[in-house]
N, C-alpha and C positions, 0 to 999 in steps of 0.2 A: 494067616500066612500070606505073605507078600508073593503076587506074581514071578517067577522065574526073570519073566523081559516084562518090562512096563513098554507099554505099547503108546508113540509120540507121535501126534499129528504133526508132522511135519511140513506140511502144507498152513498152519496157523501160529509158526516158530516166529516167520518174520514180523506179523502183524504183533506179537505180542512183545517183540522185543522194542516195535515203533511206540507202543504203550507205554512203553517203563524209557523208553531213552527221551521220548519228546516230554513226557512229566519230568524226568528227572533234569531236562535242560529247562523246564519253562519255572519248575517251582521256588529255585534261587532267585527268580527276578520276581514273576506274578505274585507270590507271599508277599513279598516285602515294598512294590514298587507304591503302593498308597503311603507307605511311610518314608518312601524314600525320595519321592512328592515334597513331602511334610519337612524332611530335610532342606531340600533345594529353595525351599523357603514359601511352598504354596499352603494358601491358608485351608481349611476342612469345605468350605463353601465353594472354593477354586478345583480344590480334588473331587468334592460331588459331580460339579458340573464336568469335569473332563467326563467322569466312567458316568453320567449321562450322558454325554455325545457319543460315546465310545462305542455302544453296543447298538446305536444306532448305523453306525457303518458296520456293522456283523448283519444286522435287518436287511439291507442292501446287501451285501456282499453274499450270502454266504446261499439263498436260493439264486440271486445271480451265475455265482459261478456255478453253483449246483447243476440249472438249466444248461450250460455250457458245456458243461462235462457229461451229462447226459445225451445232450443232440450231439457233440461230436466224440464222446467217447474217449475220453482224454482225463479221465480222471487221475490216474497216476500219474501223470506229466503235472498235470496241476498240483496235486498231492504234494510232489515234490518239494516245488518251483517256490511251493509257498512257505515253506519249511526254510528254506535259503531267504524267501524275504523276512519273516519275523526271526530269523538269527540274525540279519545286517541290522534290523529296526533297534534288537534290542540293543545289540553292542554299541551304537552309535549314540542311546542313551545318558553312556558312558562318559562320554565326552562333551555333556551339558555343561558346562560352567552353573555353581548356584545362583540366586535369581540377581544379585548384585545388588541388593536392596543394602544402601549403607547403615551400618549401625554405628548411630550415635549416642554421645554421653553430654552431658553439660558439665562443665569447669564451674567450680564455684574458687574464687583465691579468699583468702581469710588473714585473718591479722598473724596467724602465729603456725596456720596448714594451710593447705587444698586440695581440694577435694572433690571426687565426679561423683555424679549424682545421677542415676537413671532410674526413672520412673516409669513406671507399668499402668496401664488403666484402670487399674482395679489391687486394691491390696493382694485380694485373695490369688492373683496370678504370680506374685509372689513365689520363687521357691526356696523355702526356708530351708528347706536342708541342704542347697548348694550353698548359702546365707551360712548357715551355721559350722558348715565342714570348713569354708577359708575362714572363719574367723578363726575357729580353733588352731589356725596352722602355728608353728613357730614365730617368733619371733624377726629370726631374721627371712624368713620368708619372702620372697618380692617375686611380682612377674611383670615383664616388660611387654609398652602396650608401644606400636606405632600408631600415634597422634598427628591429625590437623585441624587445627582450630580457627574455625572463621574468625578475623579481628574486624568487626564492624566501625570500631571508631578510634581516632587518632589516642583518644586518652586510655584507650586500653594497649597501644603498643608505647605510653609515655609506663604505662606499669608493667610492662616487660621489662623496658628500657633501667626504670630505676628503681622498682623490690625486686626483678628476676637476676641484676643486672646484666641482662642483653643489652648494651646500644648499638648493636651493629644497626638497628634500622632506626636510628633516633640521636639528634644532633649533628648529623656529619657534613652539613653544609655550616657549623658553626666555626667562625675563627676567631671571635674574640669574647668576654665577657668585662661589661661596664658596669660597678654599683660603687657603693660609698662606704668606706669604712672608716671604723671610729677606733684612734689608737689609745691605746691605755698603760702600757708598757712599752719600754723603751731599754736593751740592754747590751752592751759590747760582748763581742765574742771572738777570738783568732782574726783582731783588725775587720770584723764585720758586726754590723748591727743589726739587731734583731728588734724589729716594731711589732709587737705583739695589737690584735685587735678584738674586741668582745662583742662585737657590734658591725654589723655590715645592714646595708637598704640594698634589693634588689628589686628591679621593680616598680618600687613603691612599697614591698613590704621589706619588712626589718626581722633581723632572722640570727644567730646567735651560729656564728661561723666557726662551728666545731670542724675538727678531720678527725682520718683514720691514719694509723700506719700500721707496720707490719704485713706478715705474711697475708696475701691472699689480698690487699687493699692495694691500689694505685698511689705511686707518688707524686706529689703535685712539686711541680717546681716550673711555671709555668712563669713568663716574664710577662712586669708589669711597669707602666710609667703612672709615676704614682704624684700627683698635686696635692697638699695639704696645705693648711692656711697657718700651720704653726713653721714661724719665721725659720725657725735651726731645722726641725728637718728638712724645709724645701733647699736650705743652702747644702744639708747634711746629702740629700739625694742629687742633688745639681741635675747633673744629664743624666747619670747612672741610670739603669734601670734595676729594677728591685725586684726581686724574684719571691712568687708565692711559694712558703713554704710550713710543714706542720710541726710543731714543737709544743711540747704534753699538749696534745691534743686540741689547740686552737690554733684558728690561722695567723701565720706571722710573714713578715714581708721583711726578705734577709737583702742588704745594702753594704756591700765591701768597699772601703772606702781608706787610705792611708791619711786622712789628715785627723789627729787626734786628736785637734782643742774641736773640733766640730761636734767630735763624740763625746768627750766631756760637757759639753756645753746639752746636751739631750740626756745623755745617760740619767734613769729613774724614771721616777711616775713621770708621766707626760699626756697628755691630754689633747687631741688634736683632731680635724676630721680631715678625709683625704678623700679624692676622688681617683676610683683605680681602673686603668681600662688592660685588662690582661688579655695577651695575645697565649691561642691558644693554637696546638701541633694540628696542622689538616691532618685528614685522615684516622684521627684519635679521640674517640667521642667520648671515651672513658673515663677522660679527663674531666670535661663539662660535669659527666654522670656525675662522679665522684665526688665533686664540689657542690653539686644538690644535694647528693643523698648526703653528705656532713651537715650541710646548713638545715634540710629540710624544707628546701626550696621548691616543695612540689607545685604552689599558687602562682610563680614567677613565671613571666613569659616565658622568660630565659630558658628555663629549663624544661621547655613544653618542646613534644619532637617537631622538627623541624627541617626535613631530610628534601633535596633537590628532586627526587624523582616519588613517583605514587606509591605508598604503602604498600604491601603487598595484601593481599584479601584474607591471609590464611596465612596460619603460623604451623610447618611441620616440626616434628622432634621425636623421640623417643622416650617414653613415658615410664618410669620405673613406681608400681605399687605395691603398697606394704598388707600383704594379704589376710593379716591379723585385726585390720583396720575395719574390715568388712563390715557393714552392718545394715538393718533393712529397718525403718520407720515410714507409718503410713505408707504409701505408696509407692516409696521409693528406696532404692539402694545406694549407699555411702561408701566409697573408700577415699583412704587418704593418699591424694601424689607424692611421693617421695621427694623426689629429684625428675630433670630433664636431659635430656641431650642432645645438642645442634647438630647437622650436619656434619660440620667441621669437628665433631669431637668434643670439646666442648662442653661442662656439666656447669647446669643453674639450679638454685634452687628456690622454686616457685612459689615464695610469700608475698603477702603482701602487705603492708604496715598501716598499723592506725591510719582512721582520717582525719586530718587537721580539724580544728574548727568549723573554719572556712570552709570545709569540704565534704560535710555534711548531705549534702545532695547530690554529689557526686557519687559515681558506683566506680569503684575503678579495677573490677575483673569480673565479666561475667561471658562466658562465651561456649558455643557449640562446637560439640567436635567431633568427628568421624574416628573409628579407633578398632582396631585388629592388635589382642594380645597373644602369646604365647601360652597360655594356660586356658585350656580349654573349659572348666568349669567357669572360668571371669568372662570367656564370651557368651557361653551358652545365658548366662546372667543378664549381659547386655542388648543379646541380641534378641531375647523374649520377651523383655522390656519394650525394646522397636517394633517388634513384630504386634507387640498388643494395641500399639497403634497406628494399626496397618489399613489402608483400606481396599477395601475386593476391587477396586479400579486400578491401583498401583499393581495388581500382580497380573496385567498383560502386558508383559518384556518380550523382548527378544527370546528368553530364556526357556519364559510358556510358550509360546508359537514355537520352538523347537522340540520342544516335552513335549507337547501337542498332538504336531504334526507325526513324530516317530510313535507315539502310544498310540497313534491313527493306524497306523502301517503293521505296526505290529498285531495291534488287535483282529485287523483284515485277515494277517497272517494265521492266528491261532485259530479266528471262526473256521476258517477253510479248510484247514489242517483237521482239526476235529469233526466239523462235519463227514468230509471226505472219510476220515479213517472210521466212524459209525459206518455209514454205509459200504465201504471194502469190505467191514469185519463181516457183517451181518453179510454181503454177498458171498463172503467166504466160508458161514457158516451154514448156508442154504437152507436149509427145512430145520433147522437145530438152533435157533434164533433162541432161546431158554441159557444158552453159552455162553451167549455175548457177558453177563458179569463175570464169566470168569477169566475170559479177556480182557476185559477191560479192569479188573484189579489189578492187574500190572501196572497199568499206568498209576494206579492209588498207591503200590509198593514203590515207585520211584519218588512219587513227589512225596510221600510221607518223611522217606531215607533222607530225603536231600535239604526238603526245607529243614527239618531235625539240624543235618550237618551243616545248612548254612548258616543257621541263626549260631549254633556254637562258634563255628568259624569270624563270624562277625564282631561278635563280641573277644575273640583274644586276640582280632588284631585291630582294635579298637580302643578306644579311653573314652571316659566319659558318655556326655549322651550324643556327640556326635559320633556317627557310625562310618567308619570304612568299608562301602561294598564292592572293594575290587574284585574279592572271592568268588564274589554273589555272579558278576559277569563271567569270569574264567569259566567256571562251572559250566552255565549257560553256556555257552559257546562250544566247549569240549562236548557234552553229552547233543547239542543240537545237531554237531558234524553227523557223529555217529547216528545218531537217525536218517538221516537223508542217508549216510551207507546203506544202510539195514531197509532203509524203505525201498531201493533199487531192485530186493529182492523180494517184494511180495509182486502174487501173480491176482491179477483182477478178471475175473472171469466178466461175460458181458453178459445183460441179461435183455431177456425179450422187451423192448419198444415198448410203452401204450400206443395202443392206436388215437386216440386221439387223450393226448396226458395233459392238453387245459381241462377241458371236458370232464375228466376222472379228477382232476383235481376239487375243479369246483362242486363239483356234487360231494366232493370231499367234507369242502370246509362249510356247503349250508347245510351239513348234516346238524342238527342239534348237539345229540353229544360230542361231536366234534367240536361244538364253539363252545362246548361245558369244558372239556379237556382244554382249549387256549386258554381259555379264561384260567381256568389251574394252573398251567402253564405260568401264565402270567405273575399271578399270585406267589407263588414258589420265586418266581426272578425277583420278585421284590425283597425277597425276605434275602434270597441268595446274593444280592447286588448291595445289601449292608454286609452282610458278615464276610465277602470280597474286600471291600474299600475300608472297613471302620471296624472289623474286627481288632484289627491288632491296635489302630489307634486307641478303642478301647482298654485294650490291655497296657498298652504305654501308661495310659492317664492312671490306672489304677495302680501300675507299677511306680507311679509319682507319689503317688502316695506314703511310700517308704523313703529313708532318705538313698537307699541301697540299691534300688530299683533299679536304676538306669545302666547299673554293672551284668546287669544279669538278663535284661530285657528282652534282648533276640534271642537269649538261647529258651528261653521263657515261650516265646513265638514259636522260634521252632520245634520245641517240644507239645505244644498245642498244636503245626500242622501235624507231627510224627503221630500222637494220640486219636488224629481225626481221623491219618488214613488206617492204622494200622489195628489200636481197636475200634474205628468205626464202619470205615470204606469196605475194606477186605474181606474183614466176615461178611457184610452183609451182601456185598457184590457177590461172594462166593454160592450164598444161600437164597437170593434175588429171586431168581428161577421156579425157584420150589415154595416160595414165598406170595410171588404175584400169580400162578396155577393155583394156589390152597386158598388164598385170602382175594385175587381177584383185583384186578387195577385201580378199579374205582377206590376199594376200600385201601389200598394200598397209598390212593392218592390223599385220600381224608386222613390216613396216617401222617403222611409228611407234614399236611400244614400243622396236625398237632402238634408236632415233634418239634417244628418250628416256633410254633407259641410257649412251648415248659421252654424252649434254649431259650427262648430273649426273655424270657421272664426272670430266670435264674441268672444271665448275665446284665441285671437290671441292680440287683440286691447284692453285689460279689463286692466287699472291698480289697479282698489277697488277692492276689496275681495267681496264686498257686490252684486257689478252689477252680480258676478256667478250666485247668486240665482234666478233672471229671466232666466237667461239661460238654467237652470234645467227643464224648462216647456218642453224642444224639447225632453225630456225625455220618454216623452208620444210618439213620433215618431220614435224615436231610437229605444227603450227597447219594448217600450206597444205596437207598433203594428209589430212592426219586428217579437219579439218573436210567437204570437198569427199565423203570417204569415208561417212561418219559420217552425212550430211543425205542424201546421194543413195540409201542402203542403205535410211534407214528409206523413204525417199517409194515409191521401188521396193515396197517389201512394204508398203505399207499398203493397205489397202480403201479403195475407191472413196470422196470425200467422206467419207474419216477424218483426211486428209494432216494438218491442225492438229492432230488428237488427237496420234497418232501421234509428229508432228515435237518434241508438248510431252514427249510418253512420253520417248522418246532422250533430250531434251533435261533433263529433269529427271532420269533417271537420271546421264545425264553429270555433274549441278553437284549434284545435289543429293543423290546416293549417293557421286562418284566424286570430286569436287570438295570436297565437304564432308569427307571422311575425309583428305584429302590434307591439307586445311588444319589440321584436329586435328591428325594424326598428326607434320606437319611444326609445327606450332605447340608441341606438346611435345618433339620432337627438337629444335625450334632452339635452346629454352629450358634443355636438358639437354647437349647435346652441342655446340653451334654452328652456324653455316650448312655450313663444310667437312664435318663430320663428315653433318650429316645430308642433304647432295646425294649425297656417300658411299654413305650407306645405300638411298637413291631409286634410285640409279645403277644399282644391283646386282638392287632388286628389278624393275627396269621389263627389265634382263637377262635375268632368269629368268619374269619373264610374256612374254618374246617369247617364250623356247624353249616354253613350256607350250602359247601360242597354237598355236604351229604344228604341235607335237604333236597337239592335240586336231583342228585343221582338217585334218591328215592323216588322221585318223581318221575322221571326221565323211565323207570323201571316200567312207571303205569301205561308208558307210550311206546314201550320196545318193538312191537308190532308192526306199528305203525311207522314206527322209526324204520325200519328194515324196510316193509315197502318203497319208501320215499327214498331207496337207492341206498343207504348207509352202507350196505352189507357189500355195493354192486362193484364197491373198488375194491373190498377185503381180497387177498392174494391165494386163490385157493392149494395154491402151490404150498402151503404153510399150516395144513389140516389142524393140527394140534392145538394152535395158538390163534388161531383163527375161529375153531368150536367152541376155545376156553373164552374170548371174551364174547363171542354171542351168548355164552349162559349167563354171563356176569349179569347180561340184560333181561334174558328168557327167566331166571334166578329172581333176580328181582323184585318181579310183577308178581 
């Protein structure tokens, strides 16, 4: 039968409502900021080393301000202060620009397409199933890429110039053209003659002076003064000038002329050579173009660009590809260019034709280019491709030194903010320190709820594997206020001084089992500083492995934090108390590392994304009883009014020795071996620091005595009978 009135400490409403609002504003970013790192463009070896450095300013920071807030009693002010700085740190996040790293493709032009080419370092980095979903698309399918393409050399903007036909940058200081043609034909038309010729020399080569007309080609009518050595027509031309023009498709050179025995006297076969110097329109390159590309005059000076001012370096357009075209051989990925577009509007299309004979050793289109499309699966394509050949020196920008500097700030923030609030609760809790997990699952029911909703969130206003985390900061920000409210209302009682708290401390830490406990400490931060940073990477990778993956991925994460807090953290937080009393810290502590070696074991062997979420249950032995272990152990043995030093001590050892090595060490294993391989190696080592633990806590049992004498016992808080008896037996028990 349920109580009448459930009876509510109202005195520990505040503190638990700062539990569930600061997890629930931190766990939107914290989840996800290693992957969203990874986003920005930092590579797993650039993210090791950041949350290496990281928790080395928590090692710094957090017995610093601790000492501070102790001598001058100022802890809730701090408390605060720092809640407001890692809400500025993170939102500021926000407003990183990605690392700006360009992603390029190479143009390859072909006789009859072209086509971009991006190559990865490694086949297997390859992903096929982005490869295989744009091939599959429709037909008319296209997505538009903005292009700039280095042009390194004059003869690749002479093949802009005459397969793309662009001449805007090619011929326009030309104003005339001089060769030889050779008449073959000769016939009257409405009082004008048409000199038909098969044969033209430009140059020095000789070239078969076809044209075009119709739609879409330029008309040549371009005047010319024409010398030949046959007698009737030089008299037939006199001064006239004779204008080039195209008739069925070969060049003819038209002469209006009213005297009609001159035409008679030519009219039929006629056989002659002429010398023709044709004046061509300033400003009208297209012309020039036009009479190459008919003759095929690509060897001729003539027709080689020739522009008054420097080429430009780089050719912009807009890029249209046909996403059917897609395809992935050896190491590289193919689509075909469709069409272009100039600035000015403008559509070419970018082939490029046989090569003469002669031109054999000539290349004449190969060039690099920088490229942002409109379809997100064609970038994520190109820009994995660049990133695999990236190197760890390229990723200090401006971009890192801002990432950097605010995950500095931030992190400062959260160490302080967490230290601090261990030590209020547990002052709050006074002699009833056994409670603290059930405080602190609060904060495990905020960050479970949220990371859950924010990886759903993520993914439906998301496409593809590029991720939108605008949500991820809202969230953060809105639940951060609301902590600094609700923290204004808890009351910090003070507690008595040590009399001299260096003194209590260092006899603290040369106690033996004290430097057994860091060293655990330590061990657990390693284990804890990968599945922080490289968890969910791992899950990415493994969710790559489908071609579906990358649709579902966050909500996949966030359903792996939900499972960790809710059946790991909570129960076991709830039942911590009655757990570490029954079983004892030590063994409590040989638990976790095991617990830690079956998860990385199992997440070694996992190829579904889905098998993670049972593995999430060990969660409850990792996080839920570690932690409750971990804070209760140090508060126990610290000196009277040292609990902040003290709680920062553990606490930066944990992140900032134990945490920080885990993230290096795992940040070059990922990088080297994978995620499989190197939970693998985690697996094994958090194995054999259970056995060592327990070895040495056996041992430790045979010196308990003697341990006690040598001061161990002389900082214990007598003020805290209970939990103070309980782990002297742990030792007395032992022996």
């Amino acid at each position: 039968m349920w109580p009448s009135k459930m009876k509510v400490n109202k005195k520990l409403l505040p503190i638990k409502g700062h539990f569930f609002l600061f997890n629930a504003g931190t766990a939107p970013l914290v989840s996800y900021l290693s992957t969203y790192a990874r986003q920005l463009g930092f590579t797993s070896t650039t993210v090791g080393l950041i949350y290496t450095v990281l928790p080395v300013f928590g090692l710094i920071a957090k017995p610093l301000f601790g000492v501070i807030a102790d001598r001058l009693k100022i802890q809730k002010s701090l408390f605060i202060l720092f809640q407001v700085v890692t809400m500025v740190s993170f939102l500021a996040i926000y407003f990183i620009p990605e690392s700006g790293a360009k992603v390029s493709v190479e143009l390859d032009c072909g006789d009859s397409a072209t086509t971009l080419r991006s190559c990865y370092d490694s086949a297997d980095q390859i992903d096929k199933c982005k490869v295989s979903s744009l091939s599959d698309s429709s037909g008319n399918s296209t997505a538009t890429c903005e292009m700039s393409c280095g042009m390194t050399s004059p003869k690749m903007w002479q093949t802009v110039c005459e397969h793309w036909h662009i001449p805007k940058y090619c011929y326009s200081d030309a104003r005339h053209i001089d060769y030889t043609a050779f008449i073959n034909n000769v016939h009257a038309n409405d009082s004008c003659v048409y000199m038909a010729s098969n044969k033209v020399i430009l140059d020095g080569f000789s070239y078969v002076p076809s044209c075009r007309v119709g739609s879409g080609y330029v008309d040549i009518n371009e005047p010319c003064s024409l010398d030949c050595d046959n007698q009737n027509l030089a008299n037939l031309i006199g001064s006239n000038e004779a204008n080039m023009t195209c008739l069925d498709k070969m060049l003819n050179f038209r002469v209006c002329n009213n005297n009609t025995q001159d035409l008679a006297n030519i009219t039929g076969d006629s056989y002659s050579k002429c010398q023709a110097s044709c004046e061509l329109a300033p400003h009208a390159p297209w012309r020039l173009m036009e009479i190459c590309e008919g003759w095929g005059a690509d060897a001729a000076q003539t027709c080689r660009p020739g522009t008054p001012e420097p080429l430009p370096a780089s050719l912009a357009f807009t890029g249209t590809v046909t996403l059917n075209t897609f395809m992935a051989e050896h190491k590289c990925v193919y689509v075909h260019l469709k069409q272009i577009q100039l600035e000015d509007g403008s559509i070419h299309y970018p082939y490029c034709g046989s090569k003469a004979a002669y031109q054999i050793g000539d290349e004449l289109f190969h060039s690099t280019c920088d490229i942002t499309c409109n379809n997100e699966m064609v970038n994520e394509l190109f820009k994995s491709a660049s990133e695999s050949h990236a190197d760890d020196s390229t990723q200090y920008s401006m971009q890192f030194w801002l990432f950097f500097l605010l995950m500095i700030i931030s992190w400062v923030g959260q160490a302080v903010v967490v230290t601090f609030a261990d030590a209020i609760c547990f002052n709050l809790l006074g002699t009833k320190i056994s409670l603290y997990g059930k405080q602190r699952l609060w904060g495990s029911v905020g960050f479970g709820l949220f990371s859950l909703l924010t990886g759903v969130l993520i993914d439906a206003f998301s496409s593809g594997a590029v991720k939108n985390y605008t949500v991820a900061f809202v969230l953060m920000f809105v639940f951060l206020c609301g902590d600094v409210l609700v923290s204004c209302y808890i009351k910090v009682e003070s507690t008595r001084m040590s009399v001299n708290m260096m003194a209590d401390i260092g006899s603290l830490l040369t106690s033996l089992p004290t430097v057994v406990f860091l060293l655990w400490t330590v061990a657990v931060g390693l284990c804890t500083g990968l599945i922080w940073q490289f968890l969910f990477w791992h899950i990415e990778d493994i969710a790559g492995l489908s071609c579906d993956g990358a649709a579902y991925v966050k909500t996949l994460q966030g359903l792996a934090s939900a499972i960790q807090t809710f059946g790991g953290e909570i129960p076991f937080m709830f039942v911590s108390g009655h757990v570490i009393q029954k079983f004892g810290h030590t063994n409590t502590m040989s638990l976790v590392l095991f617990g830690f070696g079956v998860r990385f074991l199992l997440y070694s062997v996992v190829t579904d994304p889905w098998w993670i979420l049972p593995i999430e249950m060990f969660q409850g032995i990792t996080f839920g009883m570690f932690y409750p272990t971990m804070t209760s152990y140090a508060t126990v043995v610290s000196p009277p009014g040292s609990e902040t030093t003290v709680q920062g001590l553990v606490g930066a050892v944990f992140e900032g020795v134990g945490s920080s090595l885990g993230s290096f060490i795992g940040g070059r294993l990922y990088a080297a071996y994978g995620g499989w391989n190197t939970f693998l190696y985690f697996g094994i080592g958090a194995l054999v620091a259970c056995a060592v633990h327990a070895l040495a806590q056996l041992a430790l049992g045979r010196r308990a005595h003697l341990d006690a004498d040598r001061g161990y016992t002389s900082v214990i808080k007598y003020g805290q009978e209970n939990d103070t008896v309980h782990i002297l037996e742990e030792i007395n028990d032992a022996s």
